[in-house]
C-alpha positions as a Markdown table, in Angstrom:
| # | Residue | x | y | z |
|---|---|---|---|---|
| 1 | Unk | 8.5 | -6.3 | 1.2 |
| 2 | Unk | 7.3 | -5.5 | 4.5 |
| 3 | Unk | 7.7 | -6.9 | 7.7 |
| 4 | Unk | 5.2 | -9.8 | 8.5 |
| 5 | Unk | 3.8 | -10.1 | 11.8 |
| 6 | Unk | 3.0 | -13.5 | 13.5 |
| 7 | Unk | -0.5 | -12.7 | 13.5 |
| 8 | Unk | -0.4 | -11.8 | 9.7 |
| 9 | Unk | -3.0 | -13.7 | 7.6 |
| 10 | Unk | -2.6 | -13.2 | 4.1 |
| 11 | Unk | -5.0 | -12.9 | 1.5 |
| 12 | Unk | -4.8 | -13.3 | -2.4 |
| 13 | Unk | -5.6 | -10.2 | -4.1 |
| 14 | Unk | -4.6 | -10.7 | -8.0 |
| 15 | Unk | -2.1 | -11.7 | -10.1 |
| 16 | Unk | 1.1 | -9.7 | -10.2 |
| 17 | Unk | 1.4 | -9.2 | -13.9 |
| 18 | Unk | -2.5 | -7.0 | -13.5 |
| 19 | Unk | -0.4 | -4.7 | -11.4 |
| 20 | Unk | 1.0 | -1.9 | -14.1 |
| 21 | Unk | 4.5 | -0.6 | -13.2 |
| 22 | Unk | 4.8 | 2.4 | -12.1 |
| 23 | Unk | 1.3 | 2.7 | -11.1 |
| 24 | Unk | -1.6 | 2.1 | -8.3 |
| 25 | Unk | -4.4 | 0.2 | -8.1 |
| 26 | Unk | -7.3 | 0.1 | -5.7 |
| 27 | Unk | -8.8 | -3.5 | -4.0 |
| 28 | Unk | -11.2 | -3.7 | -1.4 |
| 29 | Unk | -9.4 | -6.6 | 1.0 |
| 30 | Unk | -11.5 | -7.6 | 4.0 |
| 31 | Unk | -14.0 | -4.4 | 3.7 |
| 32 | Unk | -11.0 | -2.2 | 3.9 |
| 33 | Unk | -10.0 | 0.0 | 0.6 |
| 34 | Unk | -6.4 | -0.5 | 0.2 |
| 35 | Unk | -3.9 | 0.5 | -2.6 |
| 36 | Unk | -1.2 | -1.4 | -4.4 |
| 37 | Unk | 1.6 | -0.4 | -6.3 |
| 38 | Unk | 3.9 | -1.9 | -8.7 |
| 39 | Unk | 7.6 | -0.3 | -8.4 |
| 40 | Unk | 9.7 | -0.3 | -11.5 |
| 41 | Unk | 12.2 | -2.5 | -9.6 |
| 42 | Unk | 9.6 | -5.3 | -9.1 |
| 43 | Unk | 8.7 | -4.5 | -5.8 |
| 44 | Unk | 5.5 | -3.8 | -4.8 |
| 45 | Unk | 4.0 | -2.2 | -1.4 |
| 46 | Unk | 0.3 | -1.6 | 0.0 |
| 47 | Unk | -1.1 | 1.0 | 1.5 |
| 48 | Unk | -4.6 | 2.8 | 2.8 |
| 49 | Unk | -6.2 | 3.5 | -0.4 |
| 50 | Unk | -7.7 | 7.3 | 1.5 |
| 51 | Unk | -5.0 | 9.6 | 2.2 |
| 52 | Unk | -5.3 | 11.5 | 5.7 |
| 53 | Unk | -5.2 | 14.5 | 4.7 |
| 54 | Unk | -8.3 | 14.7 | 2.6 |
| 55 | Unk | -9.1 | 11.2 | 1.8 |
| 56 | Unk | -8.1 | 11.4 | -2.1 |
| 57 | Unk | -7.7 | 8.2 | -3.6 |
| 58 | Unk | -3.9 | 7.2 | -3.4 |
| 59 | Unk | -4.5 | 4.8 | -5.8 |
| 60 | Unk | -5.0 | 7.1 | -8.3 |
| 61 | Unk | -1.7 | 8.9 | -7.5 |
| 62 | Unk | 1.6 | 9.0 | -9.2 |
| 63 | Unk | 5.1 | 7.0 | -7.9 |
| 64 | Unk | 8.0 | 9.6 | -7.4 |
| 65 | Unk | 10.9 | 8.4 | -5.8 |
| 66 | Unk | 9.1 | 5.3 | -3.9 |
| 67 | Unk | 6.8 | 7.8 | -2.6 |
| 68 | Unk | 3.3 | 7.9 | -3.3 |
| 69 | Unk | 1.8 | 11.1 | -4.3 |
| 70 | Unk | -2.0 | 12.0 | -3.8 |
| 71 | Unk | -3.8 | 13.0 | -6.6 |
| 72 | Unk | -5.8 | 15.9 | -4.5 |
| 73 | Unk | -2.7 | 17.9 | -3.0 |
| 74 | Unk | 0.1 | 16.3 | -3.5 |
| 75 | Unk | 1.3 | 14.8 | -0.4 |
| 76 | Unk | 3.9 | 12.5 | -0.9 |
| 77 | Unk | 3.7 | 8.9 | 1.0 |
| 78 | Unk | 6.4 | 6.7 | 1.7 |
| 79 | Unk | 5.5 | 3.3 | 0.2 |
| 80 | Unk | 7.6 | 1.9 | 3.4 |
| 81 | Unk | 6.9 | 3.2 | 6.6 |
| 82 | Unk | 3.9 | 5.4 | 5.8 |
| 83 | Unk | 5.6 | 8.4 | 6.5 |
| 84 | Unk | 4.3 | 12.1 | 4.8 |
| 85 | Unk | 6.5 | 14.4 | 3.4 |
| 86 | Unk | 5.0 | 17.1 | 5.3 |
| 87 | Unk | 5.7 | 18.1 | 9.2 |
| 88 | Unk | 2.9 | 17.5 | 10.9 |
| 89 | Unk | 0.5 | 15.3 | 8.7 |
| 90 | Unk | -0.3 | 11.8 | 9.5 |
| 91 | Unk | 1.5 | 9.1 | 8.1 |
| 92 | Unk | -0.5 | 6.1 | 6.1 |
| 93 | Unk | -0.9 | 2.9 | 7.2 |
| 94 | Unk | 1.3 | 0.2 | 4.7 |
| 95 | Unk | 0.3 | -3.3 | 4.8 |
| 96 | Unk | 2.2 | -6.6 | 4.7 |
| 97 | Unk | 2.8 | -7.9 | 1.2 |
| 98 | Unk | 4.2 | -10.8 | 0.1 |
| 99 | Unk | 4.3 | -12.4 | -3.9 |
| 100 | Unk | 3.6 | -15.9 | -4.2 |
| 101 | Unk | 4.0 | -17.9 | -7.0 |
| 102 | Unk | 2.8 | -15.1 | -9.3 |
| 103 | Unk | 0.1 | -13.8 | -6.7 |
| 104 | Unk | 0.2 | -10.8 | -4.9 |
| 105 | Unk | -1.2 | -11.8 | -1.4 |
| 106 | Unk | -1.8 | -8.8 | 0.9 |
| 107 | Unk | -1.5 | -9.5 | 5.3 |
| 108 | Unk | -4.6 | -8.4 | 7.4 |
| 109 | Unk | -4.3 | -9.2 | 11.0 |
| 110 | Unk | -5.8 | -12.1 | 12.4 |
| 111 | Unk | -6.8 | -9.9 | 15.7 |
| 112 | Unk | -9.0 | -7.3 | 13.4 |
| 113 | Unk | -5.9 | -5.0 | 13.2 |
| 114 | Unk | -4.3 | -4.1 | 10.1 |
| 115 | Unk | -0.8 | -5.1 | 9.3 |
| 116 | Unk | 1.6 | -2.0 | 10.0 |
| 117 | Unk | 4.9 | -3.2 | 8.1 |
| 118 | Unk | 7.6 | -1.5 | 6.4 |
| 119 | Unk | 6.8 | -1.9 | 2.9 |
């Protein structure tokens, strides 16, 4: 789960049990393309769909050890903090995610900002 902010506002996004373990999926949530994924443990995190390295679709990418790997080069994402594998490459933005009663619901922030949480 990550972090909520104050000035979170959360938006529905889909039913938890369309989310395939183990796997991404792409949603467009307030114009923005965002990716979510479904952790064999139950958890699930959101992040920039575009990696920033070559804007690949992450969505489309693999889970390895809670990291997200692009499906262009391989970078690997932590599905946390955002954080790259490699030295030097830009980390990802992760949104706020939070399940209610069966619905994954996905924070955008009320100021226009996205949600920068840890998970």
């Amino acid at each position: 789960m990550s972090s909520i902010s104050p000035a979170d506002c959360f938006v529905d996004v889909c039913p938890l049990d369309v989310l395939p373990l183990g796997m991404g999926r792409a949603f467009v949530i307030e114009g923005r393309s965002v990716a979510l994924f479904h952790r064999r443990s139950g958890a699930v995190f959101a992040v920039d769909n575009a990696c920033p390295h070559k804007g690949g679709p992450l969505a489309e990418g693999m889970l390895a050890e809670g990291r997200v790997v692009c499906p262009m080069h391989a970078r690997r994402y932590d599905g946390i903090t955002g954080e790259c594998d490699q030295l030097g490459e830009c980390s990802v933005r992760v949104h706020s995610v939070t399940i209610a009663n069966g619905i994954v619901r996905v924070g955008i922030r009320g100021d226009g900002q996205d949600s920068e949480g840890v998970g």
